[in-house]
N, C-alpha and C positions, 0 to 999 in steps of 0.2 A: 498497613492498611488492610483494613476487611473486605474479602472479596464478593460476600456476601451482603453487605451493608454499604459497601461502596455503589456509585451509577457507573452506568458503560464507561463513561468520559473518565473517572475517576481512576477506573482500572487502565485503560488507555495509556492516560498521561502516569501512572507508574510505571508499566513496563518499559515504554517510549524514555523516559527519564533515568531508568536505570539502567540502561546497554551497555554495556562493555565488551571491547575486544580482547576477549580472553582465549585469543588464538595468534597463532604466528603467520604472517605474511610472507610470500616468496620473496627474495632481493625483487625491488623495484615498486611491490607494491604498495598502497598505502591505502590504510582505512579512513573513510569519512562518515565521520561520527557528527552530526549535525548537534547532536543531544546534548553535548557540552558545552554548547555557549549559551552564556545566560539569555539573551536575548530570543533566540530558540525555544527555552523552556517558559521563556512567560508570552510566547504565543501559543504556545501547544496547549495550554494552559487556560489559555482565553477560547482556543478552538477547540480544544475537546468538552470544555464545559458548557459553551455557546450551543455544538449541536449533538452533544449525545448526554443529555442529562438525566436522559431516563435509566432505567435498568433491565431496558427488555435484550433479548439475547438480536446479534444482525446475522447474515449471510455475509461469509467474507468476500473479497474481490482479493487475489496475492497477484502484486505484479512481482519484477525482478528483484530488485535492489533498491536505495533512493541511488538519484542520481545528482549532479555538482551544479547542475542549473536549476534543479525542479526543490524536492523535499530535503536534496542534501544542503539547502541555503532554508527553506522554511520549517524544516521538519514536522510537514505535515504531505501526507504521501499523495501525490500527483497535483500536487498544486504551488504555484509560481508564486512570487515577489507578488506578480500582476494581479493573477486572481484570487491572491490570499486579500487584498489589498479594496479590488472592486467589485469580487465578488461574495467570497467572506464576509466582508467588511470587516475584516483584521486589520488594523492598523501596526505598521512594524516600520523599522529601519532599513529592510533592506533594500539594495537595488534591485531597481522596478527591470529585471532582465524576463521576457517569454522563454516559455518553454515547451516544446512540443506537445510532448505528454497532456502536461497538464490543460494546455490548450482544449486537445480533443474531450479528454472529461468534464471541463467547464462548460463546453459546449454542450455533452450530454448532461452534466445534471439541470442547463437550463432545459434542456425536452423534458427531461422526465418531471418537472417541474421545480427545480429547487434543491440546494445544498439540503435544504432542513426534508425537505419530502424522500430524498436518497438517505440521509442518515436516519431517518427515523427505521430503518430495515435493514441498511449495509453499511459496512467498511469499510475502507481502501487498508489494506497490510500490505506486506511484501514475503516473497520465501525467504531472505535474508535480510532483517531490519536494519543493518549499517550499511552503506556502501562502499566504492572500491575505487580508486584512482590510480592509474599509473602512464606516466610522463606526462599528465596534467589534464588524460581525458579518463572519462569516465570505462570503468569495468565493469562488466557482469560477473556475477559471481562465478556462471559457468564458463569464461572465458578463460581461464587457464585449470587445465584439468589438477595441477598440483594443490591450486586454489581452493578448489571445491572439494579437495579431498582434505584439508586442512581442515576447514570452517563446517564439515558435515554434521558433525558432533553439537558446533555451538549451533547449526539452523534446526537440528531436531530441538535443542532443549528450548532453544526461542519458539520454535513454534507448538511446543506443549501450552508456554505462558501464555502465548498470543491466542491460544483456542481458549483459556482461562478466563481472559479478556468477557467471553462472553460469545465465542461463534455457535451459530447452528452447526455440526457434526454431520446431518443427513448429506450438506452438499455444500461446495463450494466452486467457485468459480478460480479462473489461471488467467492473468491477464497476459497472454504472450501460447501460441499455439506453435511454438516449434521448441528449443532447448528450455525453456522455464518449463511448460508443461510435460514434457521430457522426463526431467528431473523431478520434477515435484510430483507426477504421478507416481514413479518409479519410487521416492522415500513414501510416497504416500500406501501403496502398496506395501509396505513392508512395517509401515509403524500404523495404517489403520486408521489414521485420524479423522478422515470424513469419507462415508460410502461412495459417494461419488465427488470427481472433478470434471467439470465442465472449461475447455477453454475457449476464448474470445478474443480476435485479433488484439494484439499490443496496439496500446494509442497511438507510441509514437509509429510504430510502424504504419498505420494508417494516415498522421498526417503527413511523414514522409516519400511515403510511395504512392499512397490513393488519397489524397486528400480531394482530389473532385468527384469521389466516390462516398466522402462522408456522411452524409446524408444516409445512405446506406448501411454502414457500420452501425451508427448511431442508434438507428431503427433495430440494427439486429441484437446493440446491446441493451435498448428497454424493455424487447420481445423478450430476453432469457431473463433479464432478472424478473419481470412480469411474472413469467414463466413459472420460476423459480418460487416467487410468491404463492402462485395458487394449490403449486404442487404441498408445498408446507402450510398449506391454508390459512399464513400468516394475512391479517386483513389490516 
Protein backbone atom coordinates (compact mmCIF):
# COMPACT_ATOMS: atom_id res chain seq x y z
CA UNK A 1 0.00 0.00 0.00
CA UNK A 2 0.94 3.61 -0.73
CA UNK A 3 1.63 5.63 1.96
CA UNK A 4 1.33 8.49 0.18
CA UNK A 5 -2.06 7.72 -1.74
CA UNK A 6 -3.37 5.80 1.17
CA UNK A 7 -5.99 7.92 3.96
CA UNK A 8 -4.89 8.06 7.74
CA UNK A 9 -7.34 4.95 8.35
CA UNK A 10 -5.71 3.10 5.43
CA UNK A 11 -2.35 3.45 6.90
CA UNK A 12 -3.71 2.66 10.39
CA UNK A 13 -5.31 -0.54 9.59
CA UNK A 14 -1.97 -1.81 7.75
CA UNK A 15 0.40 -1.40 10.46
CA UNK A 16 -2.39 -2.56 13.06
CA UNK A 17 -2.94 -5.60 10.72
CA UNK A 18 0.44 -6.48 10.14
CA UNK A 19 2.26 -6.87 13.90
CA UNK A 20 3.99 -9.48 14.73
CA UNK A 21 5.86 -10.79 17.66
CA UNK A 22 9.22 -11.04 16.30
CA UNK A 23 10.73 -11.16 19.75
CA UNK A 24 11.07 -13.74 22.66
CA UNK A 25 9.21 -13.51 25.80
CA UNK A 26 10.59 -14.48 29.44
CA UNK A 27 9.18 -18.02 30.64
CA UNK A 28 5.70 -17.14 31.79
CA UNK A 29 5.00 -14.49 29.55
CA UNK A 30 2.67 -14.33 26.68
CA UNK A 31 1.91 -11.86 23.97
CA UNK A 32 -1.67 -10.66 23.03
CA UNK A 33 -1.87 -9.99 19.66
CA UNK A 34 -5.58 -8.87 19.18
CA UNK A 35 -4.66 -8.53 15.30
CA UNK A 36 -4.98 -12.07 14.40
CA UNK A 37 -8.37 -12.86 14.62
CA UNK A 38 -10.37 -12.32 11.92
CA UNK A 39 -13.03 -10.73 13.71
CA UNK A 40 -10.69 -7.92 15.05
CA UNK A 41 -9.48 -6.99 11.59
CA UNK A 42 -12.97 -6.53 10.03
CA UNK A 43 -13.63 -4.10 13.00
CA UNK A 44 -10.47 -2.26 12.70
CA UNK A 45 -11.50 -2.12 9.36
CA UNK A 46 -14.80 -0.59 9.82
CA UNK A 47 -13.23 1.85 12.52
CA UNK A 48 -10.46 3.05 11.09
CA UNK A 49 -12.15 3.85 7.71
CA UNK A 50 -15.50 5.09 9.65
CA UNK A 51 -13.31 7.85 11.44
CA UNK A 52 -10.03 8.77 9.78
CA UNK A 53 -10.82 8.83 6.19
CA UNK A 54 -9.08 11.76 5.45
CA UNK A 55 -5.29 12.13 5.08
CA UNK A 56 -4.39 14.91 7.13
CA UNK A 57 -1.58 14.24 9.54
CA UNK A 58 -3.06 13.78 13.93
CA UNK A 59 -1.32 14.46 17.15
CA UNK A 60 -0.72 11.22 18.67
CA UNK A 61 -1.99 10.28 22.31
CA UNK A 62 0.83 6.71 23.20
CA UNK A 63 -0.68 5.05 26.11
CA UNK A 64 1.01 1.71 27.52
CA UNK A 65 0.35 -1.48 25.78
CA UNK A 66 -3.46 -2.86 24.78
CA UNK A 67 -4.78 -4.42 27.50
CA UNK A 68 -7.08 -8.10 27.70
CA UNK A 69 -10.29 -6.30 28.72
CA UNK A 70 -9.93 -3.01 26.59
CA UNK A 71 -8.28 -3.07 22.72
CA UNK A 72 -6.53 -6.47 23.46
CA UNK A 73 -10.47 -7.91 22.75
CA UNK A 74 -11.29 -4.97 20.13
CA UNK A 75 -8.29 -3.79 18.78
CA UNK A 76 -9.02 -0.68 18.59
CA UNK A 77 -6.90 1.40 21.51
CA UNK A 78 -8.93 2.51 24.63
CA UNK A 79 -11.99 1.27 23.65
CA UNK A 80 -14.31 -1.62 25.09
CA UNK A 81 -16.83 -4.26 23.64
CA UNK A 82 -19.23 -1.50 25.37
CA UNK A 83 -18.33 1.63 23.61
CA UNK A 84 -17.05 0.08 20.38
CA UNK A 85 -20.59 -0.97 20.35
CA UNK A 86 -22.80 2.28 21.56
CA UNK A 87 -20.56 4.59 20.98
CA UNK A 88 -18.85 3.85 17.82
CA UNK A 89 -21.49 2.42 16.65
CA UNK A 90 -19.35 -0.75 15.61
CA UNK A 91 -21.25 -3.54 15.63
CA UNK A 92 -19.06 -6.79 16.61
CA UNK A 93 -19.33 -10.10 18.48
CA UNK A 94 -17.71 -9.61 21.22
CA UNK A 95 -18.62 -9.69 24.85
CA UNK A 96 -20.12 -6.54 25.92
CA UNK A 97 -17.39 -6.53 29.16
CA UNK A 98 -16.40 -2.52 30.56
CA UNK A 99 -13.29 -1.43 30.83
CA UNK A 100 -11.68 1.32 32.79
CA UNK A 101 -9.61 2.91 30.41
CA UNK A 102 -11.78 3.07 27.82
CA UNK A 103 -14.61 4.25 30.04
CA UNK A 104 -12.74 7.44 31.05
CA UNK A 105 -11.86 8.27 27.23
CA UNK A 106 -15.49 7.73 26.07
CA UNK A 107 -16.32 9.95 28.65
CA UNK A 108 -13.91 12.51 27.33
CA UNK A 109 -14.42 12.30 23.67
CA UNK A 110 -18.19 12.88 24.53
CA UNK A 111 -16.82 16.61 26.18
CA UNK A 112 -14.76 17.18 23.60
CA UNK A 113 -17.66 16.66 21.35
CA UNK A 114 -17.42 13.39 19.62
CA UNK A 115 -15.35 10.36 18.46
CA UNK A 116 -15.44 11.92 14.81
CA UNK A 117 -14.43 15.70 16.28
CA UNK A 118 -11.28 13.94 18.40
CA UNK A 119 -10.35 11.97 15.19
CA UNK A 120 -10.41 14.41 12.97
CA UNK A 121 -6.84 15.95 14.91
CA UNK A 122 -5.78 12.75 17.06
CA UNK A 123 -4.87 9.22 17.68
CA UNK A 124 -4.90 6.85 20.34
CA UNK A 125 -1.40 4.55 19.74
CA UNK A 126 0.53 2.83 22.23
CA UNK A 127 4.46 2.73 23.02
CA UNK A 128 4.20 -1.01 22.42
CA UNK A 129 1.33 -2.03 19.87
CA UNK A 130 0.83 -5.70 21.20
CA UNK A 131 0.34 -6.51 24.68
CA UNK A 132 1.40 -8.75 27.36
CA UNK A 133 -0.21 -11.30 29.65
CA UNK A 134 1.02 -13.44 32.39
CA UNK A 135 -0.92 -15.89 34.73
CA UNK A 136 -3.97 -14.57 32.96
CA UNK A 137 -3.68 -10.65 34.07
CA UNK A 138 -2.49 -8.21 32.20
CA UNK A 139 1.32 -6.70 31.79
CA UNK A 140 3.00 -3.60 31.08
CA UNK A 141 5.59 -3.65 28.95
CA UNK A 142 7.66 -2.16 31.63
CA UNK A 143 6.86 -4.39 34.14
CA UNK A 144 9.60 -6.85 33.94
CA UNK A 145 12.72 -5.16 33.32
CA UNK A 146 14.11 -8.40 31.13
CA UNK A 147 10.87 -7.71 29.24
CA UNK A 148 11.46 -4.41 28.09
CA UNK A 149 14.81 -5.08 27.26
CA UNK A 150 13.72 -7.86 24.88
CA UNK A 151 11.02 -5.96 23.02
CA UNK A 152 13.11 -2.42 22.88
CA UNK A 153 14.25 -3.06 19.34
CA UNK A 154 10.78 -4.16 18.00
CA UNK A 155 8.93 -0.72 19.95
CA UNK A 156 11.62 1.47 18.21
CA UNK A 157 10.96 -0.10 14.75
CA UNK A 158 7.05 0.07 15.47
CA UNK A 159 7.17 3.27 16.47
CA UNK A 160 9.22 4.57 13.24
CA UNK A 161 5.84 2.96 11.32
CA UNK A 162 3.50 4.28 13.76
CA UNK A 163 5.02 8.08 13.11
CA UNK A 164 4.62 7.00 9.29
CA UNK A 165 1.15 6.44 10.02
CA UNK A 166 0.91 10.17 9.67
CA UNK A 167 1.86 11.87 13.28
CA UNK A 168 2.67 15.38 13.93
CA UNK A 169 6.66 15.07 15.15
CA UNK A 170 6.63 18.83 16.91
CA UNK A 171 4.75 16.97 19.92
CA UNK A 172 3.08 14.39 21.22
CA UNK A 173 1.30 13.37 24.22
CA UNK A 174 2.05 10.08 27.06
CA UNK A 175 -0.79 8.78 28.28
CA UNK A 176 0.56 7.54 31.72
CA UNK A 177 2.88 10.28 33.76
CA UNK A 178 5.09 7.85 35.86
CA UNK A 179 6.92 4.49 34.03
CA UNK A 180 5.27 4.91 30.38
CA UNK A 181 6.49 8.53 30.30
CA UNK A 182 9.74 7.34 31.89
CA UNK A 183 10.40 5.28 29.22
CA UNK A 184 9.15 6.69 26.44
CA UNK A 185 10.77 9.95 27.12
CA UNK A 186 13.97 8.31 27.78
CA UNK A 187 13.97 6.23 23.93
CA UNK A 188 12.48 9.29 22.91
CA UNK A 189 15.44 11.39 23.80
CA UNK A 190 17.82 9.25 22.12
CA UNK A 191 15.89 8.37 18.79
CA UNK A 192 14.45 12.19 18.44
CA UNK A 193 11.14 11.21 17.14
CA UNK A 194 9.01 14.19 18.46
CA UNK A 195 10.58 17.66 19.99
CA UNK A 196 8.37 17.45 22.78
CA UNK A 197 6.31 14.90 25.00
CA UNK A 198 3.83 16.08 27.13
CA UNK A 199 2.30 13.58 29.80
CA UNK A 200 -1.38 13.28 31.06
CA UNK A 201 -2.62 11.15 33.83
CA UNK A 202 -3.42 7.37 32.68
CA UNK A 203 -7.28 6.81 32.31
CA UNK A 204 -7.30 4.05 34.14
CA UNK A 205 -5.51 5.48 36.81
CA UNK A 206 -7.94 8.14 37.11
CA UNK A 207 -10.96 5.95 37.19
CA UNK A 208 -9.28 3.84 39.74
CA UNK A 209 -8.10 6.16 42.18
CA UNK A 210 -9.84 9.71 41.39
CA UNK A 211 -12.78 8.89 39.71
CA UNK A 212 -14.87 11.64 41.71
CA UNK A 213 -12.22 13.84 40.61
CA UNK A 214 -13.13 13.18 36.90
CA UNK A 215 -14.60 15.90 35.84
CA UNK A 216 -11.29 17.38 36.58
CA UNK A 217 -8.85 15.20 34.61
CA UNK A 218 -11.31 15.37 31.88
CA UNK A 219 -11.02 19.28 31.63
CA UNK A 220 -7.22 18.98 31.96
CA UNK A 221 -7.12 16.58 29.07
CA UNK A 222 -9.24 19.03 26.44
CA UNK A 223 -7.26 21.96 27.86
CA UNK A 224 -3.82 20.30 26.46
CA UNK A 225 -4.93 18.90 23.37
CA UNK A 226 -6.80 22.45 22.90
CA UNK A 227 -3.65 23.54 23.81
CA UNK A 228 -1.78 21.61 21.59
CA UNK A 229 -3.96 22.55 18.68
CA UNK A 230 -3.45 26.18 18.77
CA UNK A 231 0.27 25.82 19.47
CA UNK A 232 0.35 23.80 15.76
CA UNK A 233 -2.22 26.32 14.46
CA UNK A 234 -3.99 23.21 13.39
CA UNK A 235 -7.76 24.64 12.93
Amino acid sequence: MSNKKATFGNRAIDFLLNLEADFKCPRGVEVLNPYLDEKVKTVVNKYYKKYYSSNEKRIFLFGINPGRLGSGITGISFTDPVNLWNDAKIEHPFPMKPELSSQFIHEMFEKYGGIENFAQHFFLAAVCPLGFMMYGKNLNYYDKELLQKRIEPYIIDKMNLQIRIGAYTEIAICLGEGQNYKYFKGLNDQMKWFDEIIPLPHPRFVFQYKRKEKEKFITKYISTLNSIKNLLEIS
